[in-house]
PDB file of N, CA, C and O in Angstrom:
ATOM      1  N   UNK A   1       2.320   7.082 -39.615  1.00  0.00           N
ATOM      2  CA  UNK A   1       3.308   6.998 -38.550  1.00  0.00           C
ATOM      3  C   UNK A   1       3.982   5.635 -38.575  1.00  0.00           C
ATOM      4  O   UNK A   1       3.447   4.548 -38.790  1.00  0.00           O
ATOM      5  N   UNK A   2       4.666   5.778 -38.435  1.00  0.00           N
ATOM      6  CA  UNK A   2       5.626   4.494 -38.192  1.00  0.00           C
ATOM      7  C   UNK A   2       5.513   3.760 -37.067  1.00  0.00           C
ATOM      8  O   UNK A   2       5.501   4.471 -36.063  1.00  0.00           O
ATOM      9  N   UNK A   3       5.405   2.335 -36.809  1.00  0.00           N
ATOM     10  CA  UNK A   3       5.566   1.568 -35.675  1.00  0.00           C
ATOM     11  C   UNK A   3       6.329   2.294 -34.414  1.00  0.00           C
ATOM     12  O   UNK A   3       5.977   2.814 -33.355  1.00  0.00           O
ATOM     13  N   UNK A   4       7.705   2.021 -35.177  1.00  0.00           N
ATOM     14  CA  UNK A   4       8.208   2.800 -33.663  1.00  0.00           C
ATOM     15  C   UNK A   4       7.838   4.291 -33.063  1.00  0.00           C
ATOM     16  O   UNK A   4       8.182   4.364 -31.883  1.00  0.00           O
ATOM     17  N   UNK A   5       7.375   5.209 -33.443  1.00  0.00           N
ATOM     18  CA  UNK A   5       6.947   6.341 -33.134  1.00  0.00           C
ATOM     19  C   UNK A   5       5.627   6.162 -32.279  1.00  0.00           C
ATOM     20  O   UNK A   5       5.267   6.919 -31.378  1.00  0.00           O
ATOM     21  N   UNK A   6       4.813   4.756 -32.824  1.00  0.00           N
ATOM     22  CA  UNK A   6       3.523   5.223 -32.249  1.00  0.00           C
ATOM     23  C   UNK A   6       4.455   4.065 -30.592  1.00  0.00           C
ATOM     24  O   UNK A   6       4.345   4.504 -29.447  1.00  0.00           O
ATOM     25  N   UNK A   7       4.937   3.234 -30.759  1.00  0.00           N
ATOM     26  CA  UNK A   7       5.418   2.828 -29.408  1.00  0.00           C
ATOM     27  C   UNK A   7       5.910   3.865 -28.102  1.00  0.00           C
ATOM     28  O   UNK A   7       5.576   3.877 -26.918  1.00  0.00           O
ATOM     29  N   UNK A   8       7.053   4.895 -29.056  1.00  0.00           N
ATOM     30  CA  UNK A   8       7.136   5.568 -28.188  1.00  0.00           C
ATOM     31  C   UNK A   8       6.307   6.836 -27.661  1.00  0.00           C
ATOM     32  O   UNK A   8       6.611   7.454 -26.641  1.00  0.00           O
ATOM     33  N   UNK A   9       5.365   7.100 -28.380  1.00  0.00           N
ATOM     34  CA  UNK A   9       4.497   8.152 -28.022  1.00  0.00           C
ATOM     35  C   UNK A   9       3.536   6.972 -26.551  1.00  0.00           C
ATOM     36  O   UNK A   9       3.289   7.425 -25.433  1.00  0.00           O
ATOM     37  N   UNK A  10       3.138   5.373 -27.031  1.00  0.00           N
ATOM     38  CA  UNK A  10       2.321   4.775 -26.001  1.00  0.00           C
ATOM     39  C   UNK A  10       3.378   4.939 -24.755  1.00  0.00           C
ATOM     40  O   UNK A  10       3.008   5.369 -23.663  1.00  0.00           O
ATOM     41  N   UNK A  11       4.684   4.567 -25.022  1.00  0.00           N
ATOM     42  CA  UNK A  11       5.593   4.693 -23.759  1.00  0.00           C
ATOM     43  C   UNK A  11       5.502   6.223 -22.763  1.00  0.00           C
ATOM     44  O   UNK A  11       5.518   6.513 -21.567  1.00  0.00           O
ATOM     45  N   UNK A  12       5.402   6.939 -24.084  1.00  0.00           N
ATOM     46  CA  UNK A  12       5.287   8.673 -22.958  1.00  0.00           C
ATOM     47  C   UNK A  12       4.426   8.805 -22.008  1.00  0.00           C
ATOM     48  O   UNK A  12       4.449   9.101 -20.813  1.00  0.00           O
ATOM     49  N   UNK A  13       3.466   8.454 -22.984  1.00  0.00           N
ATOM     50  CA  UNK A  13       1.578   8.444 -21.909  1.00  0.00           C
ATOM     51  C   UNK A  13       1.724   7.282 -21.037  1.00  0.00           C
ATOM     52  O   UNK A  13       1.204   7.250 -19.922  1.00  0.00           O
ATOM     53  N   UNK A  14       2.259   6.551 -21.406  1.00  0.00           N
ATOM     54  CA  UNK A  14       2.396   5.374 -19.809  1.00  0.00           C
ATOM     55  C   UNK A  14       3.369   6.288 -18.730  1.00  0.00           C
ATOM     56  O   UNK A  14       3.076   6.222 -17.537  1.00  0.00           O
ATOM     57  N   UNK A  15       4.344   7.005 -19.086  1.00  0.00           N
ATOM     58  CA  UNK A  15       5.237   7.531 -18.263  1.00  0.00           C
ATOM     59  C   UNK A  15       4.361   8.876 -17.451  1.00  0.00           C
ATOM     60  O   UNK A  15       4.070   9.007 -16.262  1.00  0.00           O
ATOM     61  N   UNK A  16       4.104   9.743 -18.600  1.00  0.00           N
ATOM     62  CA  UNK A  16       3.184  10.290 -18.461  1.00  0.00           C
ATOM     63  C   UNK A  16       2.136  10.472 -16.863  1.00  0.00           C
ATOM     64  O   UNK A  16       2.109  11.275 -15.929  1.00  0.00           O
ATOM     65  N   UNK A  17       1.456   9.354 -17.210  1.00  0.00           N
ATOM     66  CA  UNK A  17       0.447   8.920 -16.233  1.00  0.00           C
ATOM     67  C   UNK A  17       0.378   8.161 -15.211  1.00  0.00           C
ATOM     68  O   UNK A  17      -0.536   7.705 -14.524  1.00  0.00           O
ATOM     69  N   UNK A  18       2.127   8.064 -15.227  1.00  0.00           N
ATOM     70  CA  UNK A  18       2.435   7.284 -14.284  1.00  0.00           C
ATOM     71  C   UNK A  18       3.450   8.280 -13.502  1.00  0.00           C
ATOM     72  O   UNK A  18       3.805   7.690 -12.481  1.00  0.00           O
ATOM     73  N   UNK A  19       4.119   9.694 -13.590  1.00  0.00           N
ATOM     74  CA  UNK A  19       4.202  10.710 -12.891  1.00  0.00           C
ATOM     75  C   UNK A  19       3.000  11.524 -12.758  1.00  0.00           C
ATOM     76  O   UNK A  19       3.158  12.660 -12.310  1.00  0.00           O
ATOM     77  N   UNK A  20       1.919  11.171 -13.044  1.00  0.00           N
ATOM     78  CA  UNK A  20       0.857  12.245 -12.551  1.00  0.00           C
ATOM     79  C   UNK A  20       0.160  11.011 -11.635  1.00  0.00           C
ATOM     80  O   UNK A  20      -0.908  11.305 -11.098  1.00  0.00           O
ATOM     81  N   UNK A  21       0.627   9.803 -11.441  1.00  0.00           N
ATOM     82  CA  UNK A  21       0.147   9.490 -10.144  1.00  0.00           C
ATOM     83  C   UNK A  21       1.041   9.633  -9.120  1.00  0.00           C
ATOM     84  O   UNK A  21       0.602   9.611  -7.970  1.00  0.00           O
ATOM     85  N   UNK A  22       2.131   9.765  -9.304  1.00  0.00           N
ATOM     86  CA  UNK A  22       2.864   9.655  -8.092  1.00  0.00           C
ATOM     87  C   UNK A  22       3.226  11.595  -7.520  1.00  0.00           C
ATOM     88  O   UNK A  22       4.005  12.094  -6.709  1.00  0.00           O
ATOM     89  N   UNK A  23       2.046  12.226  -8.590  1.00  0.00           N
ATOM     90  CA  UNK A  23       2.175  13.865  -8.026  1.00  0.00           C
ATOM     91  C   UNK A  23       0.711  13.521  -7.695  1.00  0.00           C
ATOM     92  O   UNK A  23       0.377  14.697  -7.835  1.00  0.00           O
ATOM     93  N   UNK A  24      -0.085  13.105  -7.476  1.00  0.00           N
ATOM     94  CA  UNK A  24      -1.251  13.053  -6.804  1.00  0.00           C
ATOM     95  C   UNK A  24      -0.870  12.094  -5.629  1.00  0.00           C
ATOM     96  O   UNK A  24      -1.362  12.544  -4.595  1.00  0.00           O
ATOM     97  N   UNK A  25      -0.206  10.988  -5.416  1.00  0.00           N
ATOM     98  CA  UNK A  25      -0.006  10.421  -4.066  1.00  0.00           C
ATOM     99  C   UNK A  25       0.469  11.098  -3.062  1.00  0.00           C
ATOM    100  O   UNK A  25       0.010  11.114  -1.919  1.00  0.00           O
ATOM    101  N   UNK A  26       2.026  12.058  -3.743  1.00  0.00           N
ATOM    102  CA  UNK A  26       2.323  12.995  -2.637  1.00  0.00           C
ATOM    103  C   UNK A  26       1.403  14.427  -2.404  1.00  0.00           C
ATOM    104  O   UNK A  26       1.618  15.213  -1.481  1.00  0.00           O
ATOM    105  N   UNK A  27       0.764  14.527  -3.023  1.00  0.00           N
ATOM    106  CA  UNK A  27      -0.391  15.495  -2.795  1.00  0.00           C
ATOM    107  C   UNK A  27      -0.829  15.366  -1.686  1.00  0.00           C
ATOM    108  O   UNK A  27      -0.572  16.191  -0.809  1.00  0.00           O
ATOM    109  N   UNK A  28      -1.865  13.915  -1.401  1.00  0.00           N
ATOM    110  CA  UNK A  28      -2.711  13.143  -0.244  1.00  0.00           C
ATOM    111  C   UNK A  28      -2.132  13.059   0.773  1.00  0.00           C
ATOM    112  O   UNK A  28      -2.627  13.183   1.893  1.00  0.00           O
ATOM    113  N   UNK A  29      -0.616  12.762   0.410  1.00  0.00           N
ATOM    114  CA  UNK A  29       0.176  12.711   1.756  1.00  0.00           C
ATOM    115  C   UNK A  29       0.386  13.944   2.669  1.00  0.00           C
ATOM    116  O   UNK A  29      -0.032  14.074   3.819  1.00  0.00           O
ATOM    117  N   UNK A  30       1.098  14.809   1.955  1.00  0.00           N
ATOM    118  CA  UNK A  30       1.295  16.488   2.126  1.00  0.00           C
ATOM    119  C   UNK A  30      -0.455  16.558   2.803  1.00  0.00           C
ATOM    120  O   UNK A  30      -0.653  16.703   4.009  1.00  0.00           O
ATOM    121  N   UNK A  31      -1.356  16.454   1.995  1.00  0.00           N
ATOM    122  CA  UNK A  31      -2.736  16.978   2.807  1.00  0.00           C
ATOM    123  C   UNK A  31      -2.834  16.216   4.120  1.00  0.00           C
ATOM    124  O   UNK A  31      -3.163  16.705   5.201  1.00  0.00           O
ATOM    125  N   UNK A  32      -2.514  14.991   3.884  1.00  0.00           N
ATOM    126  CA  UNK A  32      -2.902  14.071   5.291  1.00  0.00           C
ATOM    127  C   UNK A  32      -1.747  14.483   5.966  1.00  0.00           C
ATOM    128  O   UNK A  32      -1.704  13.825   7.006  1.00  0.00           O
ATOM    129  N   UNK A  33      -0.569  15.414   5.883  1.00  0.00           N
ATOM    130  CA  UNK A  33       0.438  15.772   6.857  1.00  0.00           C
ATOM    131  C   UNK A  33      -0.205  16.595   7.523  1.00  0.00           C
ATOM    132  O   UNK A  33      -0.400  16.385   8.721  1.00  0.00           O
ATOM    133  N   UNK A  34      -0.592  17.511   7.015  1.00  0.00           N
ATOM    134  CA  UNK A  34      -0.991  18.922   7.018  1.00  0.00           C
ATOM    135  C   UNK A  34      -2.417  18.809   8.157  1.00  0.00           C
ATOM    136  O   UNK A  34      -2.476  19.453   9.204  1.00  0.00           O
ATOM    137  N   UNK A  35      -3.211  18.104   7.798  1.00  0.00           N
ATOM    138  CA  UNK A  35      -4.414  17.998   8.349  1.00  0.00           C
ATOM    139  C   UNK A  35      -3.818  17.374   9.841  1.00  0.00           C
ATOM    140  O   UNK A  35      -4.176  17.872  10.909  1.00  0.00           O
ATOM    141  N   UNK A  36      -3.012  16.402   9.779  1.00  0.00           N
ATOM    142  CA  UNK A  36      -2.460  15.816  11.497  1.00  0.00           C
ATOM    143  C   UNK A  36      -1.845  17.106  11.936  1.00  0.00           C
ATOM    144  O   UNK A  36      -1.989  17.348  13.134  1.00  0.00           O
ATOM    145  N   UNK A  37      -1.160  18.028  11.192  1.00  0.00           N
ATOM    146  CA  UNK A  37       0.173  18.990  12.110  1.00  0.00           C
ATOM    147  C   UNK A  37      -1.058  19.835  12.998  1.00  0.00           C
ATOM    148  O   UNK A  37      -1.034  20.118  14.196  1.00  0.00           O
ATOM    149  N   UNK A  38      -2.425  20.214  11.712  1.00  0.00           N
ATOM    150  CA  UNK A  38      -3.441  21.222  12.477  1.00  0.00           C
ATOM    151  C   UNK A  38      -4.160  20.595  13.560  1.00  0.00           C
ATOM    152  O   UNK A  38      -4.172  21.380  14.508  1.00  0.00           O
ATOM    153  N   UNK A  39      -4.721  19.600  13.814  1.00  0.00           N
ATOM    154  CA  UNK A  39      -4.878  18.808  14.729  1.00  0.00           C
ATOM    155  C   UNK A  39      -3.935  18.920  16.030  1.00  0.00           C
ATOM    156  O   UNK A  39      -4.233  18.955  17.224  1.00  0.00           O
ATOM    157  N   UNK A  40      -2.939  18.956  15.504  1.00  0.00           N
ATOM    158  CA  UNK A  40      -1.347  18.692  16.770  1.00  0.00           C
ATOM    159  C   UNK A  40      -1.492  20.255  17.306  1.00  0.00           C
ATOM    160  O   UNK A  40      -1.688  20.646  18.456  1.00  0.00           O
ATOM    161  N   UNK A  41      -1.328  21.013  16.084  1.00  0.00           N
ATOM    162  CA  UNK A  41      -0.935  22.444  16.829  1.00  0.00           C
ATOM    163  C   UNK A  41      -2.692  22.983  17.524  1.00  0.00           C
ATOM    164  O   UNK A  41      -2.810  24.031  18.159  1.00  0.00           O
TER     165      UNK A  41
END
């Protein structure tokens, strides 16, 4: 493989894993919405 290929494959998996945290933050949130609305109602 070539230098630049393996950079951009490290760039994907940084991107990567850095939208699968920010789909697990709004996850927690959505649950911690969810859990106050049942509480409320």
């Amino acid at each position: 493989m070539r230098k630049s290929s393996l950079s951009q494959i490290r760039t994907r998996s940084l991107m990567d894993a850095e939208h699968i945290n920010q789909i697990g933050a709004k996850l927690a949130d959505l649950a911690a919405r969810t859990e106050d609305l049942r509480r409320y109602l």
